[in-house]
N, C-alpha and C positions, 0 to 999 in steps of 0.2 A: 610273604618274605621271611626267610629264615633268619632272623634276627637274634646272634650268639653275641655274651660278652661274657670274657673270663674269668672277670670276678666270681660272676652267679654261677659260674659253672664250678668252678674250685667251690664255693660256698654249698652245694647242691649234697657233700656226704655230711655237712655239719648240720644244714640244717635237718636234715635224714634222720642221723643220731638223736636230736635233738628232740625231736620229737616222739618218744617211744611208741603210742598207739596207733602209730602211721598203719594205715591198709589191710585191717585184722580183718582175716574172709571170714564170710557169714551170709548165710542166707536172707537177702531182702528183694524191696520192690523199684527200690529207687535205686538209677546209678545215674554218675556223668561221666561224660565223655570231655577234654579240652583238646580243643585246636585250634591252629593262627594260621595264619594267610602264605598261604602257597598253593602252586599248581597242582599236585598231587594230594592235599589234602583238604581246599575249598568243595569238597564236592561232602563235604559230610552236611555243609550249612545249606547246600539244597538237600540234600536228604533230609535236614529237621524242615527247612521252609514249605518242601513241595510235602509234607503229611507225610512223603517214604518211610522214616524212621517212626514214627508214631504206629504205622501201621503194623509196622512188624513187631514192633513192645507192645502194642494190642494183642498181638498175637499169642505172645508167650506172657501176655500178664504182669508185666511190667511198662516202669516209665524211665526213658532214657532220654536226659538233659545232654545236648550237644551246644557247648558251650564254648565262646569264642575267646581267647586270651590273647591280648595284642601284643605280650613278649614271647618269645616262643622260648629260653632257657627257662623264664622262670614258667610257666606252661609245664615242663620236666620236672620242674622242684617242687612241686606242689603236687604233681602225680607220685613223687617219690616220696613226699608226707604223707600220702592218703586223702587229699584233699579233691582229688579224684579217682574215678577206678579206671580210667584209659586216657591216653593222649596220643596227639598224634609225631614222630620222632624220624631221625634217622637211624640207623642200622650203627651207627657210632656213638649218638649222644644215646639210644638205647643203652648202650651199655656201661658207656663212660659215666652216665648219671644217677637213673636208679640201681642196675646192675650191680655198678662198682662202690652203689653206696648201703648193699645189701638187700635189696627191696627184689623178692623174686619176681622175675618179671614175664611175660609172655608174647611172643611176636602172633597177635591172631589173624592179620590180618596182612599179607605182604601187597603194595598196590601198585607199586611200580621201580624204576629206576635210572636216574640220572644218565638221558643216554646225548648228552650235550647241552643240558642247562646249565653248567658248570663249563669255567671255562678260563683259561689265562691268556689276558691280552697286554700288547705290547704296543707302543707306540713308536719304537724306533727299532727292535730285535724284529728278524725273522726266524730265526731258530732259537731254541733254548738257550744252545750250545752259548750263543750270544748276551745270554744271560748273568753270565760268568762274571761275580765282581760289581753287579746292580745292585739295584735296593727294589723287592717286591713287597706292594702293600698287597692285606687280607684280613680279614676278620683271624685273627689267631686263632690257631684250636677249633679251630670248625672243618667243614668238611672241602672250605676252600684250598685249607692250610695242608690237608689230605690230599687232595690234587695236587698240589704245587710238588711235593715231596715224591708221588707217581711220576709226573712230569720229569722231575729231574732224574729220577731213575731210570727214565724210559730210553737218557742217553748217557748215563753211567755217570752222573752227576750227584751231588748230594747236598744237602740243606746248606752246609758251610763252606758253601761256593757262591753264597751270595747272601745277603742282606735281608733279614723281614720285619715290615715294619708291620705294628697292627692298627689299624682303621677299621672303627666302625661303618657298617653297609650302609648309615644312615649317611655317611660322608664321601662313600665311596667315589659314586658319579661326579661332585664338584669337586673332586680333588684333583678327577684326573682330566679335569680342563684347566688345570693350574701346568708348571711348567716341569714343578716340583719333581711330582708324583709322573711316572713314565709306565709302569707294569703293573698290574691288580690280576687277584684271581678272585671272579664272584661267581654269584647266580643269578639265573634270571626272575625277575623282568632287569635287575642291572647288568647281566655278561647283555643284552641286544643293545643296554646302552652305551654302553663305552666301546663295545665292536662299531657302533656308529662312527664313532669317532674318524677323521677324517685320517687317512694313512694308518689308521690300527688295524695291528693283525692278531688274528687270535691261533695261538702255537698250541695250544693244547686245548683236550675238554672231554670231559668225562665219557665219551661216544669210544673212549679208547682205552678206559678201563671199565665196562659193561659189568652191570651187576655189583660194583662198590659202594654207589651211593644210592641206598636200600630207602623208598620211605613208607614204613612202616605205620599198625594204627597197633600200639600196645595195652596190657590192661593186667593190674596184677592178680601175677599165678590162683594166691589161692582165693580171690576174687570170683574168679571164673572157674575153679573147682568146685565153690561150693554151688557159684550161680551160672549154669551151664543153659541157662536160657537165654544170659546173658549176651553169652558167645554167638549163639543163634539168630538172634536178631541184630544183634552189628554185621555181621556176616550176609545175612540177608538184604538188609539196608543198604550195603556197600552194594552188593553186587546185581542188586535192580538199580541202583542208580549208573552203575559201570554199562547196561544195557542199554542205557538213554544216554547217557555221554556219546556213546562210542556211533549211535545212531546219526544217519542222516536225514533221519525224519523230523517234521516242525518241533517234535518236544526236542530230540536232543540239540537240534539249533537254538532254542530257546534256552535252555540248559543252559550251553555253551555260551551264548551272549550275557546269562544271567553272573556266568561263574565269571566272567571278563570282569563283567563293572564292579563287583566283588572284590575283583582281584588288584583293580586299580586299571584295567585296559579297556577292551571290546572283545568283540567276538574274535577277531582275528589275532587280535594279540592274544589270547586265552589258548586257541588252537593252535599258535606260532608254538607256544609254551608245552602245549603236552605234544609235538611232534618231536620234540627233543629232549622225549622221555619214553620208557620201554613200559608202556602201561599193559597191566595186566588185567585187561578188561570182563576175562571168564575166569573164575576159581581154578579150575584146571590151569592156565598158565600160570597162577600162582603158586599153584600145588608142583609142576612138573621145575618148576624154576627153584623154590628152596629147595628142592629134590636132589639138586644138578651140583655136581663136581664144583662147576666157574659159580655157585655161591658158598659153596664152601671155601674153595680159595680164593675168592673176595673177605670173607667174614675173618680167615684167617691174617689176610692182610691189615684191615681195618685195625685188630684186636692188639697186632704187634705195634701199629702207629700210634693206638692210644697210651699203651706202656711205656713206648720211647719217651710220650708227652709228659707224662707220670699222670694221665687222666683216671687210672684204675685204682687211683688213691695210694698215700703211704706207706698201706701194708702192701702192696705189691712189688714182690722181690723178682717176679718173674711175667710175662705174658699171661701164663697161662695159668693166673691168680684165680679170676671168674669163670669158672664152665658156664659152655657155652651148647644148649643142646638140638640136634636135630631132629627133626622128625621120625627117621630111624632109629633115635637112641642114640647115636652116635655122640659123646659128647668132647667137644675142645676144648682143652684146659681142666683144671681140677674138679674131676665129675664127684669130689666131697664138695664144692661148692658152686651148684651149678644157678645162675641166680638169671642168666637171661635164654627164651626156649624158644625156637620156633614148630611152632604146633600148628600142624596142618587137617589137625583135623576136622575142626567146622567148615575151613575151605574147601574138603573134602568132600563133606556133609553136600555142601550147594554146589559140587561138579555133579553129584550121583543125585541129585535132585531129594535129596533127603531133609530137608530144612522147611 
């Protein structure tokens, strides 16, 4: 569960600052990885459980800690100290957090993306348009708050045409069996429950802006500069386990059952969850998707919403404060400050069987 509170996230460039020796690269043996509980990214804690990830830091001669952290902001602030060398994020708080709080960062790993876990529901509106004048709850500043602002643009509507209130995810679900509370925009495993809800409809969900909500496995730049082994075995890791997920054989059904109870479900609730998500199961469609036009003008989008929010921090006078770079060089925003990258090249490495 992607669990965002706004405090920790405005707190996320101070405490950055604050600690100067944050994430000095150098060549070692030991790294960690952090991740929290979600559909896209429980599959690293079978890669440490089933020996995956051990095998392939055997390989390159190192030890790689996959480490679980039950808040998923502060998960980012702690990556953004150096307290780790990767985490696992969105394609938003990647850059709203370490990014925009100077910390070069690196997308090494793209796995998928929100193609209906995301979602805004209503309990008396059938169309947006009916929106006009309500009050939506959302975790503020997260990637709900991103939807909802899509959403209303998709019928030439804008934020101040209605009401947002913020709610924690932790409150989400019993609130909106109160009377109160009418419209929420979350994710799943909560967008399946409140679509339960009896006469809810769900007007919007991320299956209609493809390619926005990115979830990434990051890890810093000069981290993986100096330790290119590193990059090698997350890379490998991930994607012998993306071979067994994506199978119909006893291991990946076991997988799949495994990642459910993980996850808080079962088997089916775990595969309800990645059908309504655009997984990138072979390096290649990872490689051919940051490649593509619709992720650059997803990343473009993203980057302007976090600026409106003022998520890119106080010195940002403009969008295009943090460069932002692509795999071709190509860089968005001030390529004198390019602080978040998507590097395709170890994805690359294991489409061409190189790894």
């Amino acid at each position: 569960m992607k669990t965002r509170d706004l405090s920790k996230r405005l707190g996320a460039g101070l405490l950055a600052a604050s600690l100067s020796m944050a994430a000095l690269g150098q060549e070692k043996e030991h790294f960690s990885i952090a991740w929290t509980i979600y559909a896209g990214w429980v599959p690293w804690q079978y890669a440490e459980d089933s020996g995956i990830m051990k095998k392939w830091a055997d390989k390159y001669g190192i030890d790689v800690d996959i480490v679980q952290v039950n808040d998923y902001i502060e998960s980012i602030n702690q990556f953004t100290a150096g307290q780790f060398d990767g985490v696992v994020a969105t394609s938003m708080d990647g850059l709203s957090i370490p990014a925009a709080s100077g910390v070069d960062t690196t997308a090494l790993i793209v796995g998928d993306y929100s193609n209906g876990n995301d979602g805004l529901v209503s309990k008396d509106a059938h169309s947006i348009e009916e929106l006009r004048g309500e009050t939506v709850h959302l975790v503020e500043l997260s990637v709900s708050h991103y939807l909802l602002v899509r959403a209303l643009d998709s019928v030439g509507m804008e934020e101040r045409d209605l009401n947002v209130v913020n709610i924690s995810d932790a409150d989400l679900v019993s609130a909106f069996q109160t009377d109160e509370v009418r419209h929420v925009v979350t994710w799943n495993p909560l967008l399946s429950e409140v679509e339960a809800y009896p006469g809810a409809t769900k007007l919007f969900d991320s299956s209609q802006i493809p390619g926005h909500i990115k979830d990434l496995t990051l890890v810093n730049t000069e981290t993986l500069a100096d330790n290119p082994k590193l990059g090698k075995a997350l890379v490998g890791a991930w994607y012998e386990v993306m071979d067994i997920l994506a199978s119909d054989s006893e291991a990946g059904q076991k997988a799949r059952a495994y990642l459910g109870e993980l996850s808080g479900t079962d088997q089916a609730g775990y595969e309800a969850q990645l059908a309504a998500m655009k997984m990138f199961w072979q390096p290649q469609m990872s490689v051919d998707f940051i490649n593509s036009e619709e992720a650059f003008e997803a990343m473009d989008s993203v980057r302007r919403f976090s600026f409106d929010k003022g998520l890119l921090g106080q010195g940002a006078t403009t969008p295009d404060f943090v460069g932002i770079e692509f795999p071709d060089g190509t860089v968005m925003g001030d390529a004198g400050n390019v602080k978040l990258r998507f590097n395709d090249d170890y994805m690359q490495m294991a489409a061409d069987g190189e790894i």
